[in-house]
Every structure is written in structure tokens, then in C-alpha cells.
C-alpha positions in Angstrom: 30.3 -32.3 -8.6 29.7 -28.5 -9.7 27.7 -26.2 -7.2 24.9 -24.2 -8.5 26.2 -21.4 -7.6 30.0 -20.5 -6.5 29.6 -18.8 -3.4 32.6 -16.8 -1.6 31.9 -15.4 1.7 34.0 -12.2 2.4 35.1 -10.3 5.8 36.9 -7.0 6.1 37.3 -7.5 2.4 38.3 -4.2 0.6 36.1 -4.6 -2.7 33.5 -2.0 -2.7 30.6 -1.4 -5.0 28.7 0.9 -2.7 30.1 -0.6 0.3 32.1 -3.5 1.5 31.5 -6.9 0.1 29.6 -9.3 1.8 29.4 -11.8 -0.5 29.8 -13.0 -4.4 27.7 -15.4 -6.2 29.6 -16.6 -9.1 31.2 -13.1 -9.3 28.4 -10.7 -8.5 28.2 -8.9 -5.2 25.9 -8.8 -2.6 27.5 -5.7 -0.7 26.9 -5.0 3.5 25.2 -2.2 2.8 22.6 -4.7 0.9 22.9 -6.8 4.0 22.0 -4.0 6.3 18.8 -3.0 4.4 17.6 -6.5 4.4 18.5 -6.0 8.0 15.9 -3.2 9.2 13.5 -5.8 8.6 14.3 -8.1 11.5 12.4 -7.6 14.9 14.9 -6.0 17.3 14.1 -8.7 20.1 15.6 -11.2 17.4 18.8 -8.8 17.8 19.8 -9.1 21.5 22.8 -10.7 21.8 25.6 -11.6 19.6 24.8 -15.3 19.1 21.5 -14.5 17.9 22.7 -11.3 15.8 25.1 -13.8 14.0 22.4 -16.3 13.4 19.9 -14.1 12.4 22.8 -12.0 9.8 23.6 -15.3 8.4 20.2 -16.3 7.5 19.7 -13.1 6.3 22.8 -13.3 4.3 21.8 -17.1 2.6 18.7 -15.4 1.5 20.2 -12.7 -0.6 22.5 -15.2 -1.8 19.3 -17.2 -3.0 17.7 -14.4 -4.4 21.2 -13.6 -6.4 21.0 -17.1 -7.8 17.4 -16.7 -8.8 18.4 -13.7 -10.6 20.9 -14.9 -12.4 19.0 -18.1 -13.5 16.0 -15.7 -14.5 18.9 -13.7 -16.9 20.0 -17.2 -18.2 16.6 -17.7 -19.0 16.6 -14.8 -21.0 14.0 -12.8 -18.8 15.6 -9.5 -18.4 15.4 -9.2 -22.8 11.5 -9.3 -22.5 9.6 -6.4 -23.6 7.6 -7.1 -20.7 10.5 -6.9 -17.9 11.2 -3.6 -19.9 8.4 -2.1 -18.9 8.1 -3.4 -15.4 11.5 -2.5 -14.5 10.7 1.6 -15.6 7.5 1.0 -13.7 9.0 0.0 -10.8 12.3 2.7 -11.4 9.5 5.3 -12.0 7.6 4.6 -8.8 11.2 4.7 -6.3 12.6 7.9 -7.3 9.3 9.7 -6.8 8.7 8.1 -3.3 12.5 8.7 -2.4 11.6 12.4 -3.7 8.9 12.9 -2.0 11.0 11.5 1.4 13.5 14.0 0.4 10.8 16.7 0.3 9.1 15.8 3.5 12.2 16.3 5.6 11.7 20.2 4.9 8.6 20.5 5.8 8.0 21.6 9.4 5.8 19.8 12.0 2.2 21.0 12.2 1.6 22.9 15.0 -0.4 22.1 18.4 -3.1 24.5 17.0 -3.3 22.9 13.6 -3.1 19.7 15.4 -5.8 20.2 17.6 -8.4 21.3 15.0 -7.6 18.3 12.8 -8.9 16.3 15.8 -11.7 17.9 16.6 -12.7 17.9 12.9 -12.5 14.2 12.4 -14.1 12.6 15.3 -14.8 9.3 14.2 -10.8 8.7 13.6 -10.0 9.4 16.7 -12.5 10.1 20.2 -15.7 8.8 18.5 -13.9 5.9 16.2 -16.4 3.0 15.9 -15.5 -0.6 14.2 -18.7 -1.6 12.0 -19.1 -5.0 12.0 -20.4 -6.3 8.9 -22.4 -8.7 7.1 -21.9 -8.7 3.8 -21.9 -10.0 -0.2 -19.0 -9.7 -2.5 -19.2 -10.0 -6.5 -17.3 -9.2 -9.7 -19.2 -6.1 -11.6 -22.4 -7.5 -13.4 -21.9 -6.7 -17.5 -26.1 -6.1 -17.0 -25.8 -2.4 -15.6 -29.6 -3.0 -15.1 -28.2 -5.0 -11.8 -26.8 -2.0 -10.0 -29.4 0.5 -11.4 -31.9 -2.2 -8.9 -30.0 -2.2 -6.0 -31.8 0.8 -4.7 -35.2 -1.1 -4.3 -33.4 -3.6 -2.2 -33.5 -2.5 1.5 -31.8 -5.6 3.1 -29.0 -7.6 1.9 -31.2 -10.9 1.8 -32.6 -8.7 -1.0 -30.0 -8.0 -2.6 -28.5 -12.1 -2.6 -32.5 -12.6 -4.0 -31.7 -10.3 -6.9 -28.3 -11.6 -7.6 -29.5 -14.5 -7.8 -32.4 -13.6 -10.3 -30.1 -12.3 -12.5 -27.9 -15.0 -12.6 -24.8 -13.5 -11.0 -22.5 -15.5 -8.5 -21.8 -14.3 -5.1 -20.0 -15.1 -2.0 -21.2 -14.5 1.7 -19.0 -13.5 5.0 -18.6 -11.4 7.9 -16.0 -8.4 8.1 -15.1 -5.4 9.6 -14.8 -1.6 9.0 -12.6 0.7 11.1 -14.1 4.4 10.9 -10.3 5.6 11.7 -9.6 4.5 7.9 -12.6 6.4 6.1 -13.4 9.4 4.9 -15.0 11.8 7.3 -18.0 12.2 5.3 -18.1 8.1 4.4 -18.1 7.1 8.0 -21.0 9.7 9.0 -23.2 8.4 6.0 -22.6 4.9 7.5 -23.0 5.5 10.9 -26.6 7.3 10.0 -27.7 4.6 7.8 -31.3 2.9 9.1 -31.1 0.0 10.8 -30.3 -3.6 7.9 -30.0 -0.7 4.8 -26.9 -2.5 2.8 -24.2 0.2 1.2 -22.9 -1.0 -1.9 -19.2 -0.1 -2.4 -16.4 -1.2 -4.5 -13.5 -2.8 -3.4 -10.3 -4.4 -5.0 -12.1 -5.3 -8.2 -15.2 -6.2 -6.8 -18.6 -4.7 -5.5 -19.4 -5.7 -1.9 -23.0 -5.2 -0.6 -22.8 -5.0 3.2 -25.0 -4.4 6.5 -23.8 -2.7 9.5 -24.8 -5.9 12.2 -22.7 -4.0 15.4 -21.5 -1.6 16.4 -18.4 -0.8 18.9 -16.8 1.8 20.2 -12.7 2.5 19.9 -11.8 5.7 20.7 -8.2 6.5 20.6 -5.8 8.0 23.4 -5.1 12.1 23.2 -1.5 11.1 22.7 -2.4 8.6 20.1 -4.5 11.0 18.3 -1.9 13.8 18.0 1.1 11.4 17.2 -2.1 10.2 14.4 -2.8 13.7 13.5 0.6 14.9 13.4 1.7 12.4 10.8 -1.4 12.8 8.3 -0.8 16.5 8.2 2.5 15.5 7.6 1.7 13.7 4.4 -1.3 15.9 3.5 1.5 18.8 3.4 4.3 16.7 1.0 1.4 15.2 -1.1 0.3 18.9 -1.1 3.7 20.5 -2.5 3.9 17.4 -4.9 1.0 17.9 -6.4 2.0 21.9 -6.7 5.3 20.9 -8.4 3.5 18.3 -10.8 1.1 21.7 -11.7 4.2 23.6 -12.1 6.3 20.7 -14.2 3.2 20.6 -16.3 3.4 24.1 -17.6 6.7 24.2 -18.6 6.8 20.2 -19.8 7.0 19.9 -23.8 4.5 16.7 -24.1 4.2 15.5 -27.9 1.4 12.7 -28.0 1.5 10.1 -31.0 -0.7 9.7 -33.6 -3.9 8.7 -32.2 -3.5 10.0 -28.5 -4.1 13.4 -26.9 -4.7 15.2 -23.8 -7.5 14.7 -22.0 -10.2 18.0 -22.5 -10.1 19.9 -19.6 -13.2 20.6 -17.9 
């Protein structure tokens, strides 16, 4: 009987394509320096002695021997020829080199200092000393065609009158409880929130849909001093790389020759 795959385990083997050989599945490699990247995904406690280690690089191994199969059965198929693998495999090329560029570009950037540190704190409060978790009640629906939905929502000062006028008009909703974490808003957002009167729904997209909601509790999570500098530390961090990206994409734009096909131009600029 013929195995789906021919499957040759290799040790100390000299092949290299980027590193030594781990494995081939009916002639394609699946190099150790594969192995280790699927590696830095394990839990470390699953790593503590050699038994384990072997157990855990094995398994590790099988699945990128699986996932070689199901690539080469999805090339068999004829799936890498589609127009539409063409453009998700740019997509997804496009997206990696700019976040390994921007890595490359963050490890130039010095560390913000205490002072810088320190004032990022104490200009965010609700992230950090005064962070608060909302809990909510609240309504989710898809965007009504009827703008004359949304343009209501103002009249409605609780969220049982907001189901009422979904309802009225015919659009389907669903009903839970949640949470919101101040840490993760905008400054301004969370103050709006926090100073909203008691059972007044906010209406605010999210992932697709509009969710209606109602602030039913409030607690209070402040984080640590050390917490909130390793925390501030880090966003200045990112505000500084997405900073000098978004001055090189200014700069790449002046000197980039863009010719737009018929039918399509730049946007006016306000």
C-alpha cells in the first residue's frame, strides 16, 4: 500500500535550504530552522526536561509535516494558479516585509525616557491609576439600510428604548452582557463614558456591527507603578516607529512616480 505522503526523517543531515533539514515530504523540506519558529510557540513549562522536549519537538514536527502535505494537496488541486491565491499571497507578502521593517526600525529607536515616561502616565489616567472595567449591557445589530434608524437613536435614553425602536423598524437584534476595559480606549472615549448619566446607551461600531450599550457597573483596576511604566514604556515605543513610518511613507510619497488607470485617481486633498 502507497503512503500519502513519503516522509523521511533526517538528523545531523548536511542538506541545507536555510538550515539543516529536518525533514522531507515527498522531496520538499521542512528545515530546523522551520522547526524552531514553530517552536517559540510552546509554553516553556512544556520544555523542562529532555523527555518532554522530545515529545513536544516531535509533535511539533508531525504538524509541519501535515501542513506540508496539505500544501501540496492544495497545489495538486490547482490552488496556487488561482487569481485569487495571487492576490492573497502579495497581500499577505505585502503585509510581512513592512511589519519585519518596521521591527528593523524599532531597534534604533532609543527608550523613552523616565521624564517622558512619567508624563505619559499622568496624562492618561484611566489606563493606568484610575483604569475602570465598564460592565455592560448591551444590543448588537448589522447597520440598518434605513439611515432614519440611527438619525433616532438620540431620542432614545435607555437601551429598552432603543430594542423598542429596533424593533419598530423591523431590524433584528441580539441581547448580552460584556465588558469594557478603559486601559484599551482612547483617553477622550473613556472620559465621555465614564461621565455619561446614569442608563444613557452609547452607540458604537464594532467588527461590522453597531452595538448599543449601557454602563450597568462600574469597577475599579488600577495598575501597579511598575506595570504602568513597563505599559508606558512600550506604547511610546510604538507611537515613536509608527511615527518615523508614517514620516518615511510622507517622504516615499513625494518622490514615488504613481500612474493611476483609466478610471482611478488620487483622492483630492483637503
Amino acid at each position: 500500500m502507497m503512503s500519502l505522503a513519503t516522509l523521511t526523517l533526517v538528523t545531523g543531515c548536511k542538506d541545507k535550504i536555510g538550515g539543516q533539514v529536518a525533514a522531507k515530504v515527498n522531496g520538499d523540506e521542512i528545515t530546523q530552522i522551520e522547526l524552531q519558529q514553530a517552536l517559540q510557540g510552546v509554553p516553556p513549562a512544556a520544555l523542562t526536561n529532555a523527555q518532554d522536549k522530545r515529545k513536544v519537538l516531535d509533535a511539533v514536527l508531525q504538524k509541519l509535516v501535515d501542513r506540508q502535505i496539505m500544501v501540496q494537496q492544495a497545489k495538486a488541486d490547482g490552488v496556487d494558479k488561482t487569481p485569487d491565491y495571487a492576490v492573497e499571497l502579495k497581500k499577505m507578502q505585502d503585509e510581512l516585509i513592512i511589519r519585519m521593517n518596521a521591527a528593523k526600525i524599532a531597534k534604533d529607536i532609543a527608550p523613552a525616557d523616565e521624564g517622558a515616561v512619567a508624563k505619559f502616565i499622568s496624562d492618561n489616567p484611566m489606563m493606568f491609576a484610575g483604569r475602570q472595567i465598564f460592565s455592560l449591557d448591551q444590543i448588537m445589530f448589522s447597520p440598518p439600510k434605513d439611515k432614519a434608524v440611527l438619525a433616532a437613536f438620540p431620542a432614545a435614553h435607555t437601551l429598552d428604548a432603543v430594542a423598542g425602536l429596533l424593533s419598530a423598524r423591523n431590524v433584528p437584534f441580539s441581547r448580552a452582557k460584556g465588558q469594557m476595559d478603559t486601559a484599551t480606549l482612547p483617553p477622550g472615549m473613556a472620559k465621555q463614558i465614564a461621565s455619561l448619566p446614569a442608563g444613557e446607551p452609547m452607540i458604537l461600531p464594532q467588527g461590522g456591527q453597531i452595538v448599543a450599550a449601557v454602563v450597568t457597573a462600574t469597577t475599579a483596576a488600577p495598575v501597579s507603578d511598575e506595570q504602568a511604566k513597563a505599559i508606558a514604556k512600550n506604547m511610546l515605543r510604538q507611537k515613536a516607529v509608527n511615527d518615523a513610518m508614517d514620516a518615511r511613507l510622507k517622504q516615499g510619497r513625494l518622490v514615488a512616480k504613481v500612474e493611476y488607470g483609466t478610471g482611478f485617481e488620487a483622492p483630492a486633498k483637503k
